[in-house]
N, C-alpha and C positions, 0 to 999 in steps of 0.2 A: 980363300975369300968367302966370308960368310954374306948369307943373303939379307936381302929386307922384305918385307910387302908394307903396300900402303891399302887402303881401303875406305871409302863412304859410303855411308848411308843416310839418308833421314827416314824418320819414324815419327809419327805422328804421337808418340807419346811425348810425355812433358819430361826432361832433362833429370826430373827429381826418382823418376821409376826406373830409367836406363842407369842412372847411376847407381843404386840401388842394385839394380841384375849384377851388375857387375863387383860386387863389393857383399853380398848372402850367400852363403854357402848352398843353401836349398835350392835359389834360383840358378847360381850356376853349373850347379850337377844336373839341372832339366836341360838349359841352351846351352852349355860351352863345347860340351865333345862333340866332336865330328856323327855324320850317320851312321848309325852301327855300331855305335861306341858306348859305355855306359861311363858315368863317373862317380869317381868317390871323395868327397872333400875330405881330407885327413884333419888338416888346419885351416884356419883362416882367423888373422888378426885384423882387422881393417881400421890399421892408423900407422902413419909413417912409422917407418921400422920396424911394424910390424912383419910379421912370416906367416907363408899360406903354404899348405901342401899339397897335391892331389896325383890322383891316377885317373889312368883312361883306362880301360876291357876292352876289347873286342867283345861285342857279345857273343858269336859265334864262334869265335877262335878261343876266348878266354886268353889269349897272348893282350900287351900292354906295355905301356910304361908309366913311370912316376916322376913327377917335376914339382919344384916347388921356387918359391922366390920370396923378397922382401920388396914390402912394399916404400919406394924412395921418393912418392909426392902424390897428395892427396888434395887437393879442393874441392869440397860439396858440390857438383852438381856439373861442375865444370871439366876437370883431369882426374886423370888419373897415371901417375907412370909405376912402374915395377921392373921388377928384372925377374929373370928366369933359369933354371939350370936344370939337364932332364937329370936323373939320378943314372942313366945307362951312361959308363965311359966312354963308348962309340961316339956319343952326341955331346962333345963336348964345348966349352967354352958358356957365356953367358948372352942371354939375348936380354933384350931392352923392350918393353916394352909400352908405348905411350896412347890414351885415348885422351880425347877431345872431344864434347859434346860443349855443343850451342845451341843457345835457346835461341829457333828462329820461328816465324808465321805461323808455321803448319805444326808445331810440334822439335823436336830437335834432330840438328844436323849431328852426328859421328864420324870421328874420324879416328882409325884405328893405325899406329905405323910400328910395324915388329922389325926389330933390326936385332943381327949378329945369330941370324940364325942359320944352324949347321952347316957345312958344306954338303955332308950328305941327307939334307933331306931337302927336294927342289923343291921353288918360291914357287912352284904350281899347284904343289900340294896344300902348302901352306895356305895359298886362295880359296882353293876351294874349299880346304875345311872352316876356314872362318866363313865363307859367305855360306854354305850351311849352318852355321851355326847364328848367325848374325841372320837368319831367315826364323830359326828356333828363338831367338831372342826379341824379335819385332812381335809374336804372336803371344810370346810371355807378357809383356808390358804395355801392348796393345789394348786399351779395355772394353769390354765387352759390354760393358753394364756403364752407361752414360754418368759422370761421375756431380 
């Protein structure tokens, strides 16, 4: 039985910058890996059917893996879904994964939901590496300088 996580946020940034993190290869090698992790965008196509590729490090271990996916729905500011596949045979099968940002009052709501992921990697892990990362991501798109 493969896992899911769900996850919200709102961010006071506006729908067009979070979409944006998620879809630049530069931004996502700053927020997507976990603490202690570095990344390497190999690919990134950002339009349906397009292919993205990347790795994590350890920084300290220098140990890793690499995963990549195709992108299968795209709407400007609004979704995004994809699918995912780690390149290790151990972690196999395809995970799914779907975000949803809404332009609300304050800036936009997210909402992120990973389904068909591994049996062995527990959906505890999986929490926490996004809500660190999704902590790295509010401060990216957050602006500093009143627009």
């Amino acid at each position: 039985m493969s896992g899911t996580v769900r996850l919200h946020r709102v961010f006071t940034a506006p729908p067009e910058r979070v979409y944006r993190a998620f879809l630049d290869a530069a931004a996502l090698a700053k927020w997507l890996p976990p603490d202690g992790f570095t990344c390497t965008v190999h690919e990134l196509e950002a339009k349906v059917g397009g292919r993205y590729r990347m790795s994590f490090a350890n920084f300290t271990t220098g140990n890793g893996h690499a995963f990549g996916g195709t992108y299968l729905e795209l709407v400007p500011n609004e979704r995004i879904v994809h699918d995912d596949r780690f390149d290790d045979p151990n972690l196999p099968g395809t995970m799914v994964t779907t975000i949803t940002l809404s332009a609300v009052s304050c800036g936009t709501e997210l909402q992120v939901v990973q389904e068909g992921i591994p049996d062995v990697i527990p959906p505890e892990q999986c929490y926490l590496g996004w809500q660190e990362s999704l902590t790295l991501l509010e401060r990216l798109v957050e602006p500093t300088i009143p627009e």
